[in-house]
C-alpha positions in Angstrom: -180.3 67.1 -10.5 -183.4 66.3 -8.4 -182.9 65.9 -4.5 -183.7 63.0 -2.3 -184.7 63.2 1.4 -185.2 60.5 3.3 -186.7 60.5 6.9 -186.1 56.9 9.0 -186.0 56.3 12.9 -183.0 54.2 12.6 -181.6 50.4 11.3 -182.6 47.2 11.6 -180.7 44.1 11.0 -181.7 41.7 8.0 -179.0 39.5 8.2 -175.1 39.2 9.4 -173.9 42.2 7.2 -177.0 44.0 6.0 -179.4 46.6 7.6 -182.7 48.0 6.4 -184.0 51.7 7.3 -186.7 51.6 10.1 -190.0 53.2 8.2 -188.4 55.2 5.7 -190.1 57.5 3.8 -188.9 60.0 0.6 -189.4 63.4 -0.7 -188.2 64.7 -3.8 -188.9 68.1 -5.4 -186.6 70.0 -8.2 -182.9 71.6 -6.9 -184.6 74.9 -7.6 -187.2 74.8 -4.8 -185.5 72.6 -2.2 -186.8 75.1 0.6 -190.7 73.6 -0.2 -189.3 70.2 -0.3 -188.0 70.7 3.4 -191.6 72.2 4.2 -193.1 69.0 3.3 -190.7 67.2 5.3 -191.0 69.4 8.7 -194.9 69.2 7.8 -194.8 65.3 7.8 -193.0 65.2 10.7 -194.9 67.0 12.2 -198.1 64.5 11.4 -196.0 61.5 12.1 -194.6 62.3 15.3 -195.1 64.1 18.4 -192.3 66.8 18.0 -192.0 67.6 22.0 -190.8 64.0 21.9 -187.8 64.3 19.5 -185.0 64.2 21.3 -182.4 64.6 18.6 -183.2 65.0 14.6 -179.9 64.1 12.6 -179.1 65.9 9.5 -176.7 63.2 6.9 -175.1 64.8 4.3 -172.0 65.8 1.6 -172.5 69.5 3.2 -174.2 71.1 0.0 -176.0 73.9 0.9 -179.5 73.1 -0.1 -179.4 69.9 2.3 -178.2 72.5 5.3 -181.4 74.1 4.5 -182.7 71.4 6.3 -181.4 72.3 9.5 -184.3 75.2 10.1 -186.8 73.3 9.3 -186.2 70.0 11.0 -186.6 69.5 15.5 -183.9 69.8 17.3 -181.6 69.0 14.2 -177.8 68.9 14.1 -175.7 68.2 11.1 -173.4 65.2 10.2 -171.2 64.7 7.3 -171.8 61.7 5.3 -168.8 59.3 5.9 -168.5 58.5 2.1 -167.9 62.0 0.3 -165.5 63.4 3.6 -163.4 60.2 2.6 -163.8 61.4 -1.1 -162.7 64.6 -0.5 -159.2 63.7 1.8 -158.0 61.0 -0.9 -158.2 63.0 -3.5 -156.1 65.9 -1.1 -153.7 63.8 0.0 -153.1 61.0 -2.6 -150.1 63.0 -4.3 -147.8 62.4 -0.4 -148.5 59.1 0.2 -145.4 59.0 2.5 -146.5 61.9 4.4 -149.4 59.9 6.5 -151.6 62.9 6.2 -154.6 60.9 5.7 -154.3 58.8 9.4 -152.6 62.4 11.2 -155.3 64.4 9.5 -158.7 61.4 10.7 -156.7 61.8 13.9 -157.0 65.6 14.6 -160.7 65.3 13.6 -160.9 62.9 16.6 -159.3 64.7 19.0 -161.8 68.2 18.0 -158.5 69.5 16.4 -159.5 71.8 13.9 -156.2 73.7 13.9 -154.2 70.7 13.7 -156.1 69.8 10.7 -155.3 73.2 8.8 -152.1 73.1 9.9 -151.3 69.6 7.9 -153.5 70.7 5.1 -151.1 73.8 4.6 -148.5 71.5 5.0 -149.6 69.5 2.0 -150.1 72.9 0.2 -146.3 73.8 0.6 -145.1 70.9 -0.7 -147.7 70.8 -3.7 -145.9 71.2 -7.4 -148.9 71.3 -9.5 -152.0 73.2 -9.8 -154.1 70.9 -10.2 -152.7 69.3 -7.1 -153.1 72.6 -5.0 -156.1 72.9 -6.1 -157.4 69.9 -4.8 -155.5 70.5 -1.7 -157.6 73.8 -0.9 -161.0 72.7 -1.8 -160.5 70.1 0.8 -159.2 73.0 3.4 -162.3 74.6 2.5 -164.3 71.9 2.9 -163.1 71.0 6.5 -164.1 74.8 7.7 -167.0 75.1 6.3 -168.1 71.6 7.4 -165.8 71.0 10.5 -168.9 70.7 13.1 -170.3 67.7 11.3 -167.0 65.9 10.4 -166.5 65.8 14.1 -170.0 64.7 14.7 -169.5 61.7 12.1 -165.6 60.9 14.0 -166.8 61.3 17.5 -170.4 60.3 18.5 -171.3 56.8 18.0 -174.3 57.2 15.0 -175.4 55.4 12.5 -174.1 55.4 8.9 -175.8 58.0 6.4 -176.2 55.0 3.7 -176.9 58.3 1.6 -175.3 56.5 -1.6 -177.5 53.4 -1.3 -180.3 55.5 -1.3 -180.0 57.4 -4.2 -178.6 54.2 -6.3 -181.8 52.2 -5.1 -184.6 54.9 -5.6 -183.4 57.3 -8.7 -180.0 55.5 -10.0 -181.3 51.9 -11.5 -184.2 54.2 -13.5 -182.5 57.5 -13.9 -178.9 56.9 -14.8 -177.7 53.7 -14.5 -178.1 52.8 -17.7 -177.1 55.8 -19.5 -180.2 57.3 -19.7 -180.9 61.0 -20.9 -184.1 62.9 -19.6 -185.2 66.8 -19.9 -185.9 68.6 -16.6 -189.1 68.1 -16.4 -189.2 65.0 -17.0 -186.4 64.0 -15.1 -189.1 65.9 -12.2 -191.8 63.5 -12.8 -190.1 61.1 -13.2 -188.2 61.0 -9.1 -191.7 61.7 -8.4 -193.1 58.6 -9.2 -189.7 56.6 -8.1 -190.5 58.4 -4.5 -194.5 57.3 -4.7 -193.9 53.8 -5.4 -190.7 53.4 -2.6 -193.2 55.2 -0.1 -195.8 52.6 -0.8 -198.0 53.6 -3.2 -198.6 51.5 -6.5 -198.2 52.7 -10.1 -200.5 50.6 -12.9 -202.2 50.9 -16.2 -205.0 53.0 -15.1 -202.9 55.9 -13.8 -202.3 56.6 -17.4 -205.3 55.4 -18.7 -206.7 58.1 -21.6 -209.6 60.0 -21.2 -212.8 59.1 -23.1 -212.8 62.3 -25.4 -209.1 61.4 -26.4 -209.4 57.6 -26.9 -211.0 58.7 -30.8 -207.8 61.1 -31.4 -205.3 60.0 -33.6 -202.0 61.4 -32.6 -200.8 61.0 -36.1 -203.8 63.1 -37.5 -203.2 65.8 -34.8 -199.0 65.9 -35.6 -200.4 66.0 -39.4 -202.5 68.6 -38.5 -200.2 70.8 -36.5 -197.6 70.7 -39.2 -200.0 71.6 -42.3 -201.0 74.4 -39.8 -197.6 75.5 -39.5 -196.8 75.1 -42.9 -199.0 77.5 -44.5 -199.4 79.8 -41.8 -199.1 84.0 -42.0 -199.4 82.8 -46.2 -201.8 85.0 -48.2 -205.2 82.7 -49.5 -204.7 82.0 -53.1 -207.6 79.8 -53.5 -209.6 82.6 -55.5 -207.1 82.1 -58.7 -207.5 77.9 -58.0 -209.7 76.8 -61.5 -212.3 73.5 -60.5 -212.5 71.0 -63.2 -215.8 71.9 -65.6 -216.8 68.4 -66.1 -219.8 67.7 -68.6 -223.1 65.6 -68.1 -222.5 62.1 -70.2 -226.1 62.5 -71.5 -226.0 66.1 -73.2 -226.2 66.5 -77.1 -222.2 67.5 -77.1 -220.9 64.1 -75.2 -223.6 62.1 -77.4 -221.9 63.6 -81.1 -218.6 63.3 -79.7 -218.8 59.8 -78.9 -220.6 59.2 -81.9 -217.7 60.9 -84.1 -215.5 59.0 -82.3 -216.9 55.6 -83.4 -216.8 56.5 -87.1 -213.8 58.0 -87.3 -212.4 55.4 -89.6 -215.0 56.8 -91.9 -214.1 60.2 -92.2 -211.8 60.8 -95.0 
């Protein structure tokens, strides 16, 4: 898994039905050092804009903990759930008690700043849960809503834009990276969301970029692979090559080679 971060001042319309992001621009990095990601984030920010100036920085996200990370790094930054995956996570908890109406009762607590409400009709659901599976589901969710509450309310209660976190990963990583099946090794997968980040922030990718260097135009990577295995094959073997016999090959024009030939001539002679 690689992360995406994507800094914007907002939407534009296009058209009746579609927005763009107002001068978006991405990081990646690897899930393993996420902290220097958000460094280079704060540290473009701080070149882009005039950070006195920022009123308010928001913070869209599933709630995984290395996007939070972003919250001490980034101006005056609070923390909003990402519509999408807080939807996710309440179908799959109440889809077993459709009659129950949790799913309106429980959007309306969350409006009204509820949070005890909200337990309160997710232990509800837990009662009255006859499978595992089933309570499982249902307390992941509970846990989900405490650990997150502060931004589910944000999302529910102030009038802000829409994270559009899933079209952003489909449109910069997915169509390369997965879409279409597609396997990749870590570091590769690395490079890779690198590239897919330079080219949506602008910069172009051609020929040249991988062009070969003079001294490794005149390498064959055939003769090197043949190389390395021969290498391999007879290396930590002892050398041998003293009991190896050459060929003893005779001059054509000595005494010896002239009689045999000769002999060989009149051999129908011989009795």
């Amino acid at each position: 898994m690689v992360p995406l971060i994507t800094v914007s001042e907002g939407i534009k319309p296009i058209h009746k039905g579609r927005n763009a992001l107002v001068n978006q621009t991405h990081f990646t990095g690897t899930i393993k050092s996420t902290q220097e990601a958000w460094n280079k984030v704060a540290g473009y920010i701080a070149q882009a804009y005039e950070e006195c100036e920022i009123e308010k920085t928001y913070l869209h996200g599933d709630g995984a903990f290395w996007i939070k990370q972003g919250l001490d790094e980034l101006p005056n930054c609070k923390f909003v759930i990402d519509g999408f995956h807080f939807e996710k996570h309440l179908k799959r908890a109440t889809a077993a008690f459709p009659n129950g109406n949790y799913r309106f009762r429980i959007r309306q607590a969350v409006m009204k700043k509820d949070r005890e409400k909200v337990v309160f009709l997710v232990n509800e659901m837990l009662s009255l849960s006859e499978e595992p599976k089933q309570g499982k589901r249902i307390r992941e969710f509970r846990r989900y809503v405490v650990n997150n509450w502060e931004g589910i309310v944000r999302r529910y209660t102030e009038n802000l834009l829409g994270s559009c976190t899933e079209g952003l990963v489909s449109h910069v990583y997915s169509e390369r990276l997965s879409r279409n099946s597609m396997g990749w090794s870590d570091t590769d997968l690395a490079k890779m969301a690198e590239l897919r980040v330079y080219t949506r922030n602008g910069g172009m990718v051609s020929g040249e970029t991988f062009k070969r260097p003079n001294e490794e135009k005149n390498r064959s990577v055939l003769t090197e692979y043949g190389k390395e295995r021969i290498k391999s094959g007879i290396g930590g073997h002892l050398n041998w090559d003293i009991f190896e016999k050459e060929p003893y090959l005779l001059a054509s024009n000595e005494a010896t080679q002239i009689l045999i030939r000769s002999y060989g001539r009149q051999r129908s002679l011989v009795g």
